[in-house]
N, C-alpha and C positions, 0 to 999 in steps of 0.2 A: 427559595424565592420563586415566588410564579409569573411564568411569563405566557404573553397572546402570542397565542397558538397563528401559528404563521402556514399559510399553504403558497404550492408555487404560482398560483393565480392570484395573490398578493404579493411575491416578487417579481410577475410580469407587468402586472398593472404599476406598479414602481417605476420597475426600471424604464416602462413606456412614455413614463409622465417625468421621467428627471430628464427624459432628452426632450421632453415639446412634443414627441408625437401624439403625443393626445392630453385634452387638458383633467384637469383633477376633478376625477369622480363621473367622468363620462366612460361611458355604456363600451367596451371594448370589443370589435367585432369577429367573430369567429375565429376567421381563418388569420387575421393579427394574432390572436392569441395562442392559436396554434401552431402557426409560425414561430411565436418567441419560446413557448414550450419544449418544442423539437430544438432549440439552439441553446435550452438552460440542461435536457438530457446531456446533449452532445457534451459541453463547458463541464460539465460534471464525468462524464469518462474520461475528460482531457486531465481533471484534475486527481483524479483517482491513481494517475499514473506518474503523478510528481509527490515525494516522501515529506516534504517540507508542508506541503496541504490537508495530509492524512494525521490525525491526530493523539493515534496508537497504531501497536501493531501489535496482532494476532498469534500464537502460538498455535498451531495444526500439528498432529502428529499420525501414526501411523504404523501397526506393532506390523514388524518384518516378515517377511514369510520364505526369504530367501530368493525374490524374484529381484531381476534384474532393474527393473523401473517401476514406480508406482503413479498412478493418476491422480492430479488433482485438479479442481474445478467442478464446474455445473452434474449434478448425479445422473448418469451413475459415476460413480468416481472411490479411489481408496481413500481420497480425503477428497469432503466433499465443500467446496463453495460456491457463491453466487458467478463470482464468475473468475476465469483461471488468472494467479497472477501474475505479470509482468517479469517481475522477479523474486529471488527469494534475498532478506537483507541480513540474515542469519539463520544457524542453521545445527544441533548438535545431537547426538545420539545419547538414548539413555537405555540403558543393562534393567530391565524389568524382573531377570529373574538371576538365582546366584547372585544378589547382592542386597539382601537383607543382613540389618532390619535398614536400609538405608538404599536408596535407589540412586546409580551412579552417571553423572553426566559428561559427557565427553563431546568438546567442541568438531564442527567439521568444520573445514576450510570449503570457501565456495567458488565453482568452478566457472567463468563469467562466461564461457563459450563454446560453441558446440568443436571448438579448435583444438581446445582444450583437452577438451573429453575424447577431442578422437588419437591424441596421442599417447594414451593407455592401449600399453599392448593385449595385456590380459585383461578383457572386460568383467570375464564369467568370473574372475577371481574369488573365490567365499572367504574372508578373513574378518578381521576389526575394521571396520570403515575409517576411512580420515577425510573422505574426501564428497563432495555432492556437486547433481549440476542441474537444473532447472532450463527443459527444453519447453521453451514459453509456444508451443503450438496450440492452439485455437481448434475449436473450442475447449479441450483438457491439455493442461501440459503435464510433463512427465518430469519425476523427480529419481535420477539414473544415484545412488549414493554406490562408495566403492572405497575398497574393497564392498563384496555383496556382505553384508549383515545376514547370518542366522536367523531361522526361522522361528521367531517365537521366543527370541531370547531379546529381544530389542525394541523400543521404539524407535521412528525416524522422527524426530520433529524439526521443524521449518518456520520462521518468521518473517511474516507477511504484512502487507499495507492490510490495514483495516478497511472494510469496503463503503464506501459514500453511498448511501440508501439511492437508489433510485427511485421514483416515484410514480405511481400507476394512475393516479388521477389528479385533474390541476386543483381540487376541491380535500385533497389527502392533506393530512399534518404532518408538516417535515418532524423529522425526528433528530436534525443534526443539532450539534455543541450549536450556542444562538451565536457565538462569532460568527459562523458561517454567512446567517443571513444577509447582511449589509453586505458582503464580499460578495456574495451571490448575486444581489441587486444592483450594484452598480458594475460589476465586472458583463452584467450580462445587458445592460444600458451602452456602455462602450461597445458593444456586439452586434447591438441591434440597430444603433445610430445610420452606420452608412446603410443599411438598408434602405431609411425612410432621408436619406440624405442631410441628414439633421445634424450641424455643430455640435461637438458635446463642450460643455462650459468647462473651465477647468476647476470650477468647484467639483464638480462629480468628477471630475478625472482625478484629483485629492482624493477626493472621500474614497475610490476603487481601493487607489493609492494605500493609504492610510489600513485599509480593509482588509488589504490583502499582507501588509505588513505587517499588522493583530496574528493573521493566521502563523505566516512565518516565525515570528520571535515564539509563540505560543507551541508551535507544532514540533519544532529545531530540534533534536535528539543527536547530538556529535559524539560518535564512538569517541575513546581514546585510541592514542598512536598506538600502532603496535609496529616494530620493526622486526623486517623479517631476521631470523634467525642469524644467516648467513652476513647481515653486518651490523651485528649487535656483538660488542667486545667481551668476553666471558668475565663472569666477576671477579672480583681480587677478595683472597683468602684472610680476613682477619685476624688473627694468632689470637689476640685479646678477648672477642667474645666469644670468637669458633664458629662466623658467618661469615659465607661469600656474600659479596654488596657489591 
């Protein structure tokens, strides 16, 4: 299905005209526009940072080399993206080599804080990793896994928020999923409002509404429980088939 090609100077001039600051089809003055531009970049790294917005997430990886941390974010970097992220939402090591014909994956558990991390005694330790932490530092964060992985015998890979296009010109073609738009346009009409002191009606406060809860139900990815180990009851021995359950 083909759809009109949409730029962010047709989500500005929208969201300008759902609130009354300007009427339909008149001429939008510069620095208005410039104005709403610079607060639909900003709305858009805000959203980049919440998991229910982003609508995949990414697989990065990283063959080991035996070093203690690896970089990742804007290049130069060991893994490289647009820009570093926030966190990681999983995370598991795979055996590249000694494990043909079939390549072996093994989950890590992820470490949520630098608290965390610092109460490992031995950091230098070189064994099987189980464990990862993502130091979210600006502009690259560092991805610390441990035990240290082997050089050359491992990938590290990591899953990450998919990154929301930023956009370089207000005359560019967005490239997002088209839910986005309408969410885009009235989420950034609510934004822009008390600027020009303008009511927003609660028809467009609905429509955000409505818009933003597309994204949600659409985006929603809910792991399963997992309970930790330690109070999870061991299974009872079946005699009859010759399975624990």
């Amino acid at each position: 299905m083909a759809y009109t090609t949409v730029t962010p100077y047709d989500i500005i001039q929208n969201a300008l005209e759902d609130i009354g600051a300007f009427g339909e089809g008149q001429q939008l003055p510069a620095s208005d526009v410039n104005r709403a531009y610079l607060r639909l970049q900003w709305m858009l790294a805000q959203w980049q940072r919440k998991r229910w917005l982003i609508w995949h997430l990414v697989d990065l990886s990283v063959v080991s080399t035996g070093a203690q941390s690896y970089t990742i974010g804007p290049s130069p970097s060991d893994i490289v993206t647009v820009t570093r992220p926030d966190k990681l939402e999983s995370a598991f090591l795979r055996q590249i080599t000694q494990s043909q014909p079939n390549q072996i994956d093994y989950p890590l558990e992820l470490l949520p804080s630098w608290e965390d991390y610092s109460r490992i005694a031995l950091k230098s330790l070189t064994s099987f990793p189980s464990y990862i932490f993502l130091d979210s530092s600006y502009p690259q964060g560092k991805l610390y896994p441990w035990p240290l992985p082997q050089a050359a015998i491992y990938e590290v890979h990591v899953q990450v928020k998919e990154i929301l296009n930023q956009f370089t010109g207000l005359t560019e073609s967005l490239t997002l999923p088209e839910e986005y738009y309408p969410a885009m346009e009235y989420s950034l009409a609510l934004r822009m409002a008390p600027t020009y002191g303008m009511p927003v009606s609660q028809d467009v406060r609905a429509l955000a509404r409505d818009a933003m809860n597309v994204l949600r139900v659409s985006n929603a990815q809910i792991a399963r429980l997992v309970m930790p180990p330690d109070v999870v009851r061991p299974g009872i021995y079946n005699p009859y088939s010759d399975q624990i359950r």
